[in-house]
Every structure is written in structure tokens, then in C-alpha cells.
C-alpha positions as CSV (number, residue, x, y, z in Angstrom):
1,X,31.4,127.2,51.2
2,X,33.3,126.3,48.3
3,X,34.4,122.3,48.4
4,X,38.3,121.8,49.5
5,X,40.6,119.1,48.0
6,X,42.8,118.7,51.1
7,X,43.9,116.2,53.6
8,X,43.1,115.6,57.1
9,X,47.0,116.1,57.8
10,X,47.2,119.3,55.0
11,X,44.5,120.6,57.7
12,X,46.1,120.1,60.5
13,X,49.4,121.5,59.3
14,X,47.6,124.5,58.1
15,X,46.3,125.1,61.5
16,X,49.2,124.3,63.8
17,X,51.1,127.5,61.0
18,X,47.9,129.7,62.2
19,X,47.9,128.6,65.8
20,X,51.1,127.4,67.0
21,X,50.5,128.1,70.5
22,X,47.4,128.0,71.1
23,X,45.2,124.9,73.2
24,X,44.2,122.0,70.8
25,X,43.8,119.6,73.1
26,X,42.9,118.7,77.0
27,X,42.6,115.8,79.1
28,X,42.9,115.1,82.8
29,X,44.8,118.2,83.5
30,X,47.4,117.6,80.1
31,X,47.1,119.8,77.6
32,X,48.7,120.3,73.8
33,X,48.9,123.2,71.7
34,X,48.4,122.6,67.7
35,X,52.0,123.2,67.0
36,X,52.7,120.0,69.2
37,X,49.9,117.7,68.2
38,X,51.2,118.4,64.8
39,X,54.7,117.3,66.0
40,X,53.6,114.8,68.1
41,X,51.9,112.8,65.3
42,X,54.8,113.8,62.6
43,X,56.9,111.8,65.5
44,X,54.2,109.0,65.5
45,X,54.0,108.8,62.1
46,X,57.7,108.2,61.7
47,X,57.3,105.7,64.3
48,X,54.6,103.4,62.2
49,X,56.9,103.7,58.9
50,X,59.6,101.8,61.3
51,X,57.1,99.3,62.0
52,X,56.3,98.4,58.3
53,X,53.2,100.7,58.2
54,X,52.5,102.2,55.0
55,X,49.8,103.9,52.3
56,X,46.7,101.7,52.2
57,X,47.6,99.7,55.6
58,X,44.9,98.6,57.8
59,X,45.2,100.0,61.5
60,X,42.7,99.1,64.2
61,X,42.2,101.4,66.9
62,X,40.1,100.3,70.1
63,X,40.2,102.2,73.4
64,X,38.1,104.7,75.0
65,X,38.8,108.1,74.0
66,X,42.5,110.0,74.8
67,X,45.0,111.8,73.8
68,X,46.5,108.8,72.0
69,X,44.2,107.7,70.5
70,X,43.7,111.2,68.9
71,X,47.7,111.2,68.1
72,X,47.2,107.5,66.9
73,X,43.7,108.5,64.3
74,X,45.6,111.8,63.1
75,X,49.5,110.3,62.5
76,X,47.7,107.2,60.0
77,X,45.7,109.6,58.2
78,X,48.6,111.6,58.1
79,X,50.9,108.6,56.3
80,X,47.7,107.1,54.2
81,X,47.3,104.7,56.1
82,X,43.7,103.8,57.1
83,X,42.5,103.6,60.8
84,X,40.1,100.8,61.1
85,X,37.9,102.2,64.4
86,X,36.2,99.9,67.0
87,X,33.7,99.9,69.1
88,X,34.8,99.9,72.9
89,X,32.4,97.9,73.7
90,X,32.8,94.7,71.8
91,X,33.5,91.3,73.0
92,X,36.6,88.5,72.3
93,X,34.3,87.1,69.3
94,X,33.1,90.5,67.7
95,X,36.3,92.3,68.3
96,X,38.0,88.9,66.5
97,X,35.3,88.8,63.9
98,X,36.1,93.1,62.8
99,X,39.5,92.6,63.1
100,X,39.6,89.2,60.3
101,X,36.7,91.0,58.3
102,X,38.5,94.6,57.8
103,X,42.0,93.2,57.1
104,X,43.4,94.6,59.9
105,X,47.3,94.1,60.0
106,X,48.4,96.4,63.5
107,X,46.0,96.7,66.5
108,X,46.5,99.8,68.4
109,X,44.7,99.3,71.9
110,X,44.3,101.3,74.9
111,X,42.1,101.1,78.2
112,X,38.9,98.9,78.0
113,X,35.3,100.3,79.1
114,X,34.2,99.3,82.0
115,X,34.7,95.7,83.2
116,X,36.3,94.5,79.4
117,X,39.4,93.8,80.1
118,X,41.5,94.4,76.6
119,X,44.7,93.0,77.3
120,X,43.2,89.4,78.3
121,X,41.0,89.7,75.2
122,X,44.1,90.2,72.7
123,X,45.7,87.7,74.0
124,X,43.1,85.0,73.7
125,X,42.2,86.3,69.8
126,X,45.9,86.1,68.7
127,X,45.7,83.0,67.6
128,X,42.5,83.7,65.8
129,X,43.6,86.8,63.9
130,X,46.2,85.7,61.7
131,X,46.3,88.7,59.6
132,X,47.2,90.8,62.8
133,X,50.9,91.0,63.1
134,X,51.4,93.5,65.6
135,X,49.4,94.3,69.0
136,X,50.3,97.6,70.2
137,X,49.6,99.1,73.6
138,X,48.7,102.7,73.0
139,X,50.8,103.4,76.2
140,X,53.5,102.6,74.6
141,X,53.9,106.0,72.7
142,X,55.9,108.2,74.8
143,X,54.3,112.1,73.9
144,X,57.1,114.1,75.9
145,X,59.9,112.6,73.8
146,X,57.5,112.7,70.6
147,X,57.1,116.5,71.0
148,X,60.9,116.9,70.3
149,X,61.2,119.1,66.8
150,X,62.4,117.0,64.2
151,X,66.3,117.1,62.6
152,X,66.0,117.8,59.0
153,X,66.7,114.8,57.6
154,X,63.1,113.8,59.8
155,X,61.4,116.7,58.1
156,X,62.3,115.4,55.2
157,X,61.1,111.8,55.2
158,X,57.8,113.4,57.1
159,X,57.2,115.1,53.6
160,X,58.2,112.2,51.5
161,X,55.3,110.2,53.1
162,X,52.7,113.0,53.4
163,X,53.4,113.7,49.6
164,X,52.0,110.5,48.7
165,X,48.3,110.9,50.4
166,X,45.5,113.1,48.2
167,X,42.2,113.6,49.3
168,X,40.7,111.0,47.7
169,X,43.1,108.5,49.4
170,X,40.5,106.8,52.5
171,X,40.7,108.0,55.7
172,X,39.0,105.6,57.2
173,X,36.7,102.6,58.0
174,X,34.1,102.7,60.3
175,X,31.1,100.7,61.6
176,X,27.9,100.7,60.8
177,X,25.7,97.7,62.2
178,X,22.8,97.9,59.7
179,X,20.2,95.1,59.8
180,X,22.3,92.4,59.5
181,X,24.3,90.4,62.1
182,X,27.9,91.1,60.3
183,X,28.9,95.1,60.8
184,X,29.4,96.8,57.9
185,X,33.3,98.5,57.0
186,X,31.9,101.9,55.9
187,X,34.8,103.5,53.9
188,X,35.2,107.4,54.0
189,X,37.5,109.4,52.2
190,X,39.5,112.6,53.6
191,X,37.2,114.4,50.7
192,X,34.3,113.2,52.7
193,X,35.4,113.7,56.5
194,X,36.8,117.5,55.8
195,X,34.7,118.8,53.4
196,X,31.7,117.5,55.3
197,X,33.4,118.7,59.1
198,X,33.6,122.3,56.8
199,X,29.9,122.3,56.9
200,X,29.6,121.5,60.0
201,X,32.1,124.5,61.5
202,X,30.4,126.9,59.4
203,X,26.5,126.0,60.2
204,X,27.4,125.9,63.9
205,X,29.7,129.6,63.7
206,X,32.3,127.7,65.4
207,X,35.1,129.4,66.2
208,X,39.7,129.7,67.6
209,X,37.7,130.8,70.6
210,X,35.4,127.7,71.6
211,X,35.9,124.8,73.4
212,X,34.3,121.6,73.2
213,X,33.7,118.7,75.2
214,X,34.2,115.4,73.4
215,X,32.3,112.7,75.6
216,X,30.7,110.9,71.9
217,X,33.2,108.3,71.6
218,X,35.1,108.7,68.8
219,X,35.2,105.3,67.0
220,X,31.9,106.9,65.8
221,X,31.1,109.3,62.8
222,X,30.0,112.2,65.1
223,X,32.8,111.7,67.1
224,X,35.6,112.3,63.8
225,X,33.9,114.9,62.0
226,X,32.0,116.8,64.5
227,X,34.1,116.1,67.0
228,X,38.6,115.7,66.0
229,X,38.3,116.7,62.6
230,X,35.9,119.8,63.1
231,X,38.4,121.3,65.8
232,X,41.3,120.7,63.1
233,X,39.4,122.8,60.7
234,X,38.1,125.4,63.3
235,X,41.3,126.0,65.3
236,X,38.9,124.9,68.7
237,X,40.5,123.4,71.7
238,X,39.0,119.6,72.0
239,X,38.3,118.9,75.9
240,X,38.3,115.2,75.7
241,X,36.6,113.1,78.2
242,X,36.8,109.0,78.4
243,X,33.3,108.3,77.4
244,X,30.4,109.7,78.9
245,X,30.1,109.9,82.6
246,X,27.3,112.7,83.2
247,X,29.0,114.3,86.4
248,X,32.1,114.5,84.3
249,X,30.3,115.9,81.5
250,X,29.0,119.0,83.4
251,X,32.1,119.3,85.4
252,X,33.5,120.2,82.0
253,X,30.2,122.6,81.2
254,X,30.4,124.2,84.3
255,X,34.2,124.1,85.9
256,X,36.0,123.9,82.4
257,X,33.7,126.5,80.9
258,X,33.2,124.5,77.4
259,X,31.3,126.3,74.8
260,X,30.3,123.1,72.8
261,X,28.7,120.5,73.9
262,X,27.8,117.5,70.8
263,X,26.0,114.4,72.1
264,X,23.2,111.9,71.2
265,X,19.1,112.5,73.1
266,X,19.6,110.3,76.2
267,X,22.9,111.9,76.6
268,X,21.4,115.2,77.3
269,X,18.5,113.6,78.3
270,X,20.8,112.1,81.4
271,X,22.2,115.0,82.3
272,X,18.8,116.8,82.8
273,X,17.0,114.1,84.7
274,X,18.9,112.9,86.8
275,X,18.0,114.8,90.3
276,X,21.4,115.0,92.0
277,X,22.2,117.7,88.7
278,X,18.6,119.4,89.1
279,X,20.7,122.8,90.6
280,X,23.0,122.7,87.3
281,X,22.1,124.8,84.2
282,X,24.8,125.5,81.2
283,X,25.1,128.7,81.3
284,X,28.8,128.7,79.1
285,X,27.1,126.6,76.4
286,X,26.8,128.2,73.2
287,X,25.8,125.8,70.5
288,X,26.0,121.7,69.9
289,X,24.3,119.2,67.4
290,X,21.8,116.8,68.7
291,X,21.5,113.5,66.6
292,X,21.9,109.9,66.7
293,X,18.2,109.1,67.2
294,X,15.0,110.7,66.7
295,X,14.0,112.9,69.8
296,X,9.9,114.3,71.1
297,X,9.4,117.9,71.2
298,X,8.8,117.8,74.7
299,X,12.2,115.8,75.4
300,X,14.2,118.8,73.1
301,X,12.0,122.0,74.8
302,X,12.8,119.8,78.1
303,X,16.9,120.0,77.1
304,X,17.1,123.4,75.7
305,X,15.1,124.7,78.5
306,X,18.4,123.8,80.9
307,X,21.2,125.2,78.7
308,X,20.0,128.9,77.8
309,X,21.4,130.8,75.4
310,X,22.8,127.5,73.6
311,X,22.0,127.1,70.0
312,X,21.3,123.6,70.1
313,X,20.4,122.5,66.8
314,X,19.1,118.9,65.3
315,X,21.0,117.3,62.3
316,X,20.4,114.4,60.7
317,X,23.1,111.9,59.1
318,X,24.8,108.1,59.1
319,X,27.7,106.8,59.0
320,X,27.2,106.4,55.1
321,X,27.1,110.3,54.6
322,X,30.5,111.2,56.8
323,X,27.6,111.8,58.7
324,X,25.6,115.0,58.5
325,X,23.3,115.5,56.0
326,X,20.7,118.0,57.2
327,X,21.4,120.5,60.3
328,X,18.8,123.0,61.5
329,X,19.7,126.9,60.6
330,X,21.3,129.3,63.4
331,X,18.2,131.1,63.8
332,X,15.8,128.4,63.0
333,X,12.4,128.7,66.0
334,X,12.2,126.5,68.7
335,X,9.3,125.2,67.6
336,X,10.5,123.9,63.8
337,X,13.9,122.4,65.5
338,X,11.5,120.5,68.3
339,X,9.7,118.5,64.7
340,X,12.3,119.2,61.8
341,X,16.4,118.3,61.6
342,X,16.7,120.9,59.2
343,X,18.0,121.9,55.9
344,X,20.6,119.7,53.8
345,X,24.0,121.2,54.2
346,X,25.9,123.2,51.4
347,X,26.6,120.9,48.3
348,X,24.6,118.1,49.5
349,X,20.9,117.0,48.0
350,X,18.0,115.6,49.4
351,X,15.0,114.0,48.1
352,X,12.4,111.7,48.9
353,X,11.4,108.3,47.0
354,X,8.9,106.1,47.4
355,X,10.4,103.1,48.6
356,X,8.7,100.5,46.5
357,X,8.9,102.1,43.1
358,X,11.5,104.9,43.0
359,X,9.3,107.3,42.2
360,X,9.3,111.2,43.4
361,X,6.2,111.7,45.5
362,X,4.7,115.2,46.0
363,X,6.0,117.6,48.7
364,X,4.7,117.3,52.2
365,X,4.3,113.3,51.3
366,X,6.4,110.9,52.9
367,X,8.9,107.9,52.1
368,X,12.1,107.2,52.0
369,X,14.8,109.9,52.2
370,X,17.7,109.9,49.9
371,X,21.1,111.9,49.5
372,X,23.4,112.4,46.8
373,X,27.0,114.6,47.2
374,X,30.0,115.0,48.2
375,X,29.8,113.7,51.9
376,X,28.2,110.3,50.8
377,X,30.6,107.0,51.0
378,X,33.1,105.5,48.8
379,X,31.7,102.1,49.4
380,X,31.6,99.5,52.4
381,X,34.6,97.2,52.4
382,X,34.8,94.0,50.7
383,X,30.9,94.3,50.5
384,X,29.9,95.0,46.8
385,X,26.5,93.8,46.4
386,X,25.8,95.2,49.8
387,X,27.3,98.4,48.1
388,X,25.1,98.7,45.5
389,X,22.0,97.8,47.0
390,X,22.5,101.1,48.7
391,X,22.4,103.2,46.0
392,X,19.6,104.2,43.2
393,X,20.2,103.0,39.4
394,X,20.7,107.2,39.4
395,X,23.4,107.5,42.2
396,X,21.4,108.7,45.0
397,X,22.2,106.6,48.6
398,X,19.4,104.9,50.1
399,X,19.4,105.8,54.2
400,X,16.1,103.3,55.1
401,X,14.9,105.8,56.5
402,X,11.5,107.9,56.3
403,X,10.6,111.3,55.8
404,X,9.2,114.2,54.4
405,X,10.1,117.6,53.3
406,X,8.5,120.9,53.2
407,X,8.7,123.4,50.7
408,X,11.6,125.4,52.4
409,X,13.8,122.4,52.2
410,X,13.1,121.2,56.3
411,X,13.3,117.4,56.5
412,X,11.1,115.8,59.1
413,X,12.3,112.5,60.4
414,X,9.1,109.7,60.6
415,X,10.6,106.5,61.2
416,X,12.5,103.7,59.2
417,X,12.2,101.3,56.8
418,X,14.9,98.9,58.5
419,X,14.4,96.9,61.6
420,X,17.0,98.5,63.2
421,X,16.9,99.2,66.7
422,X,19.0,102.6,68.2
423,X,19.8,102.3,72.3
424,X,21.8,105.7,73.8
425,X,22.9,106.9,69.7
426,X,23.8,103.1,69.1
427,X,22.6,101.2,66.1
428,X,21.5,97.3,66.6
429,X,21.0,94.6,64.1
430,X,18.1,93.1,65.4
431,X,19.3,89.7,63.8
432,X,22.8,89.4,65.4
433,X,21.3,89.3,69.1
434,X,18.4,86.4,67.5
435,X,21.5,84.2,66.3
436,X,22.9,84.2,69.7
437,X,19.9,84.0,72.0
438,X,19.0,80.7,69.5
439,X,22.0,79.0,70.5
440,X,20.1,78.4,74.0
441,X,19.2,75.2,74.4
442,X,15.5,75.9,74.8
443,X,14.6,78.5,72.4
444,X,12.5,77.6,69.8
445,X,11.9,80.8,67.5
446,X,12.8,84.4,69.2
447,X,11.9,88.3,67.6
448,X,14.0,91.1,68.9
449,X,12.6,94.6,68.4
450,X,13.3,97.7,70.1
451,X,10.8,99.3,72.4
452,X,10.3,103.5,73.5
453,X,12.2,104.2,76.1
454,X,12.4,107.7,78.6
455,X,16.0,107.9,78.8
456,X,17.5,105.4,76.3
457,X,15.3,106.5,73.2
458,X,14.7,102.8,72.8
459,X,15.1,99.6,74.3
460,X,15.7,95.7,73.4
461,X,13.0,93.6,74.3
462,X,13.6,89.7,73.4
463,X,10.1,87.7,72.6
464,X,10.9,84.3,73.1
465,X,8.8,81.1,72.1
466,X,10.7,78.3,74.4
467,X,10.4,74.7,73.4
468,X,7.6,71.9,74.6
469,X,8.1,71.5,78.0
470,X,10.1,74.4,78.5
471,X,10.1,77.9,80.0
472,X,12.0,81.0,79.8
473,X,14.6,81.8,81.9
474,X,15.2,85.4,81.5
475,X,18.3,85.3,83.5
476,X,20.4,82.8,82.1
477,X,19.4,84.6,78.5
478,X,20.9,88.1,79.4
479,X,23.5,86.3,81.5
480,X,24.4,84.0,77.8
481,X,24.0,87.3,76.0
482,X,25.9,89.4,78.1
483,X,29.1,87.0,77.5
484,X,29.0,87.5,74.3
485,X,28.0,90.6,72.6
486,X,28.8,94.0,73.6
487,X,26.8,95.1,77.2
488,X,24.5,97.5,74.9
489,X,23.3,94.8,73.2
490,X,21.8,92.9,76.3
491,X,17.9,92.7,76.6
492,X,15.8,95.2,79.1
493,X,13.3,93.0,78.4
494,X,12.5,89.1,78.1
495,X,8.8,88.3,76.8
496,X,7.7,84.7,76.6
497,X,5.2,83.8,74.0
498,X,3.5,80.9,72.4
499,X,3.3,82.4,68.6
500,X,4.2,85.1,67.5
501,X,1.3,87.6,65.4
502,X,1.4,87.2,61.8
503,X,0.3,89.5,58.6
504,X,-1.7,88.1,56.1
505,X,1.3,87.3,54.1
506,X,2.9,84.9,57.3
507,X,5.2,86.9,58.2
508,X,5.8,88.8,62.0
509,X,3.7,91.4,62.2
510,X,6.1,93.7,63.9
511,X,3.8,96.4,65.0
512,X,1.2,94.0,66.6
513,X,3.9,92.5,68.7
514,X,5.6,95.7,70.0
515,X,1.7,96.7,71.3
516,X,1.6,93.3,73.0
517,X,5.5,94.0,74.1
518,X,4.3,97.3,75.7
519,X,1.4,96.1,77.3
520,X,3.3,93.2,78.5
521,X,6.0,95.9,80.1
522,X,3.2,97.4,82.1
């Protein structure tokens, strides 16, 4: 694979010449061929430069997955502008928080998940965003009269503002929680997304021919590159569902005959366990890319044993890398993708440092794993020292995380160096649920730490130490919690305690009090 300088919309253009008629997009029983999704969001785009949005303009997006909100993602990268993407499940003081902290100057928004209501939520943040000029109801975009061809004169100031977006221009922001309480603006360049998308088409022998079901939600990495962007590149038809609902999921496995199915462990984990879908197999599968979270042999020989015939291969990435950095080989055995996520992509390096010194360790011997190339960020937003403690003195981007490689270049996964916990494919700052659990009035001193979990891969458990006189009332914290952060952030678990075990150098001795955690479970 040679490396491409081209745009997200330079792709998309190419494709809709290639393919004009055939199925780029479906959802609830509406579908769109490339040729209109390219004129759809030429007609978009031309609707944002009459609202004052231009090159370099910051443009939230924050709704479940649709068509929109595809048309929406593809017409701003078209223009240059840079879609700011948010996480469906925040609340009125995160969603308030991104919105101030990215720069955000139009909010696209669309149908809440669940029980979040959106359109009571912007209206109590107005105030409180200043920055935010315009709220816009993704409704509001009217696709039959946007597929109209455009007059010349249209074509013309189209090409006027695509001329001015390169493929180093960003394409755009999104977040990354990391161990702190404020989420990181991870910036990604067209460069990155399509170039890094490239690999993942071509490792995967995607295909015009495939279909694939998008249930990852797509204000997430996996969801842009392996998900919108890949079908760009590869001419296949996206099948976009909601979020992830798993009787809708092998509806479109099953009736809709999709041939690619991406998704996170206790995604496929769900799907398989859950006994009213024990008579289901996925038979029409033919290859996806498990990653998000680390997953047991017995959990993967457990999920591939269900979908025969499907190449379902492990890859590892972040949000910092575009995100894949490693992906298991077509015809890699069972038994090295059930312990290894594979080799790192074309153009793309990894090594292993240890963590304290920087120094290259032996082969086979563990610590932190590093990547360099072209897939790896431009830098989180506004965030400069935060940017450079993530790289070496040499260049090379520091994940936190541990492993090891073997001599053919496999890299095994073996845990991380950041606190970080990861629920269902979602990462949590351990820190930003402790600042709002101490705001109860009879907390003295609380740990969060994540905790195995069948389904979920992991779990929050909440160790509190209440006041004198005080007790815990596990309740009214996951009730105080729930209000405020997003519902994925809401302890399983709440585990009173008098003190908390220490190391020999006072501080929490983490894995002391997750065995003391578990035995408290059960």
C-alpha cells in the first residue's frame, strides 16, 4: 500500500465517479447510492457556507448514529471545516464542558440515547456556551430536496471551497478520556483517517461487494475509520443502525445479510450469550475487527465458534493512532488471534520501551508499547504539555500500555500502565467519577478502579471511606452519580471501607484493593 495524499471528500468523489449507482448507505428501510451521498453533502455543504461556516470552524456533532449525521461528518470534512464529535451519552455539565473546551462555534444535534433528552439539555447550556452561536437540529436538513443536482454556478462554488482543504488540513477532533477528569480533544488529520482506513480495507479484503453493519457509534475512532471512512474507500454499502441493540444487530446479520460485522468484546460477547439468540449463528459474516478492550481466549474461540466462516480478526489501536495500529493477518491460526492482536499495519512501527528508562528491552520481554507513523495524531487541542508528554524525546507516541512482541512482529497485549478503566469499548478516567462521588456530603476519601467483568470486560466499583459517624449509602451515590455523568460511568459496585491498603511508599496499593474488591463481590 503506497501512502495517498488525499481528502476524505477527494475519496468520496472518487467513489461516487466509480459507483454512481450503487448502495452506500441504509437505514430503516432508506437507502442512498454514492452518487447521491456525494450530492447530498455537496448540498449540505453549501448550506453551512450560508450559515458562516468555514475552513478551520469548529462543528459539534451529538446524536446517535443516522443518515445525517453521516451527511453532516462527510459535508464539514468536505468544506475544511472540523467536526467536533460527542459522546451520546454525556450529561448538561460534560456536554457544556466539551462544547467551551473544543471551541465549538455550531452544534449539530439529533436524537438523544435513551432517556437524555437533547433538546432540554441545549436549552439549559445556552447560556453557558457562549462561544456556541448556532444550535442546529439535525432534522432540519431536508435530504430529498438536497439530492437535487446542482446548477453550475453551485458546482462551481462547491469546487471553490473543496480547493481550499489538503490532506493535512484536520478532519477532526475526537475524544479520548485518558486518566484525567477533563477529556482529551484528540486532533486527526484527513492524512491520518484515510491513509490509516487504506490499511484497514486492504488487511480485511474488503470489497464493492460487502456490506457492513455499523452499530459502534460513530463519535468513536472505530466508528470513522473502520466504519464511514473505510466504506468511502472500499465502495461498501454502510448498514447503519442507532447504537447497538443486539436483536437489531442480528436482524441485520441474518435478514439484511451483512458481510461485516466491527464491534468491541461485550458486543459480540452479548450477542452470543444471551439465550433468547442461542438458535442464531452468522452464517453471511465474512470478516470484522475485534478491539476496544482486551478479550480471553476462551471469550474469542467462544465468539468465533458462532459466526463460521467469518475472519474475525483482533487489532489493536487508540484514538491517538486514527486508531489501528496492529491487525491480525487474513490467515493468522485461531490459536495466535485468541493471545496476539497481530502485526503493525503497512507504514506504521512498533516497539517496546521500558517505561521507566526508555530503553529497548530484549524480544519476548515486556513494557510499554510504542508507535511511530503516519496514523499517529497531530496533537490534542489546546493541550500542549499534555501533547508532549505523549511522545518520546525521539518521536515515538507513548500508548500506556503494555506489551510484548515476538520475533515475527505479533504484539501481545498484557495490561496498562494508566489507571484507566474500559466498560463495553469505553474508556473511564478513574478520577473524573472520584471528583463527583466527593462532592457527597459524607465521603471522606473514595478509589474507583475497574473490576473483570463476563459481559462488560470490566466494571466500576467505587471504594468508599464515609466520614465519622457515617455510612454508605450506595443508593443515593449511583443515584448523585447518575445525574451527572454519562450512565456508563455509574458504579456496579459500592464498597465501604475504613482505609484503604497502602504500598510501602503510601500510596494505594491498587492491586491489593481490587483482590479485597473481588472478594467483597462474592
Amino acid at each position: 500500500m503506497e501512502l495517498i495524499e488525499k481528502t476524505i471528500g477527494q475519496c468520496l468523489h472518487e467513489q461516487a465517479l466509480q459507483n454512481q449507482g450503487k448502495t452506500a448507505l441504509e437505514m430503516e428501510g432508506l437507502c442512498w447510492t454514492f452518487g447521491q451521498m456525494d450530492r447530498i453533502t455537496d448540498r449540505y455543504m453549501l448550506q453551512m457556507s450560508r450559515l458562516g461556516i468555514r475552513h478551520g470552524i469548529h462543528v459539534g456533532i451529538w446524536c446517535v448514529n443516522s443518515a445525517n449525521w453521516v451527511f453532516t461528518f462527510l459535508a464539514l470534512v468536505k468544506m475544511g471545516a472540523v467536526p467536533v464529535l460527542i459522546n451520546t451519552c454525556y450529561k448538561q455539565e460534560e456536554i457544556k464542558g466539551i462544547l467551551n473546551y473544543a471551541d465549538v462555534e455550531v452544534l449539530y444535534y439529533g436524537d438523544g440515547y435513551k432517556t437524555i433528552n437533547y433538546e432540554e439539555i441545549v436549552n439549559e447550556i445556552r447560556k453557558d456556551t457562549p462561544n456556541v452561536r448556532l444550535f442546529i437540529h439535525l432534522d432540519e436538513h431536508d435530504t430529498a430536496v438536497s439530492d437535487e443536482s446542482l446548477t453550475s454556478e453551485e458546482r462551481a462554488e462547491v469546487r471553490q471551497i473543496q480547493e481550499k482543504v489538503v490532506s493535512g488540513d484536520i478532519a477532526c477532533m475526537i475524544f479520548t478520556s485518558g486518566t484525567t477528569s477533563l477529556p482529551k480533544g484528540v486532533l486527526l488529520s484527513h492524512y491520518n483517517l484515510v491513509n490509516n482506513s487504506r490499511a484497514m480495507v486492504e488487511a480485511m479484503h474488503w470489497e464493492t461487494g460487502d456490506r457492513m453493519c455499523i452499530t459502534v457509534p460513530m463519535f468513536h475512532c472505530f466508528g470513522i475509520t473502520a466504519g464511514i471512512v473505510s466504506c468511502v474507500q472500499g465502495g461498501i454499502s454502510m448498514y447503519l443502525l442507532p447504537y447497538f441493540k443486539t436483536k437489531k444487530v442480528w436482524e441485520a446479520v441474518t435478514d439484511a445479510k451483512c458481510t461485516i460485522l466491527n464491534g468491541v468484546p461485550s458486543m459480540f460477547l452479548a450477542m452470543i450469550r444471551k439465550p433468547e439468540f442461542a438458535h442464531l449463528c452468522g452464517v453471511n459474516l465474512k470478516s470484522g475487527i475485534i478491539a476496544g478492550s482486551p478479550v480471553t481466549p476462551e471469550a474469542f474461540q467462544e465468539i468465533c465458534a458462532r459466526f463460521p466462516g467469518m475472519h474475525l480478526q483482533p487489532s489493536y489501536g487508540q484514538t491517538e493512532a486514527s486508531p489501528c495500529v496492529t491487525i491480525a493477518d487474513w490467515d493468522a491460526s485461531i490459536d495466535l488471534k485468541t493471545i496476539s492482536a497481530g502485526r503493525a499495519v503497512e507504514h506504521v512501527e512498533v516497539r517496546i520501551a521500558d517505561p521507566e528508562t526508555g530503553e529497548i528491552p530484549d524480544i519476548s520481554q515486556a513494557g510499554e508499547i510504542q508507535v511511530r507513523g503516519y496514523n499517529v495524531m497531530v496533537g490534542y487541542y489546546k493541550l500542549p504539555k499534555a501533547t508532549e508528554k505523549a511522545f518520546t524525546m525521539d518521536g515515538w507516541l507513548k500508548t500506556g500500555d503494555i506489551g510484548k512482541l515476538d520475533e515475527q512482529g505479533n504484539l501481545f497485549v498484557t495490561g496498562r500502565l494508566k489507571e484507566m478503566i474500559i466498560r463495553a469499548g469505553e474508556n473511564i478516567a478513574p478520577q473524573e467519577i472520584e471528583q463527583v462521588i466527593r462532592q457527597l456530603p459524607w465521603v471522606a476519601d473514595v478509589k474507583v478502579i475497574g473490576v473483570p467483568s463476563e459481559v462488560m470486560q470490566e466494571e466500576i466499583a467505587a471504594c468508599v471511606i464515609p466520614k465519622p459517624g457515617c455510612s454508605a449509602d450506595e443508593g443515593g451515590l449511583k443515584n448523585y452519580v447518575r445525574q451527572r455523568l454519562a450512565h456508563y460511568k455509574v458504579p456496579a459496585y459500592v464498597i465501604e471501607m475504613k482505609a484503604f491498603p497502602l504500598n510501602a511508599s503510601g500510596k494505594i496499593h491498587l492491586k491489593v484493593l481490587k483482590e479485597i474488591v473481588m472478594k467483597s463481590i462474592k
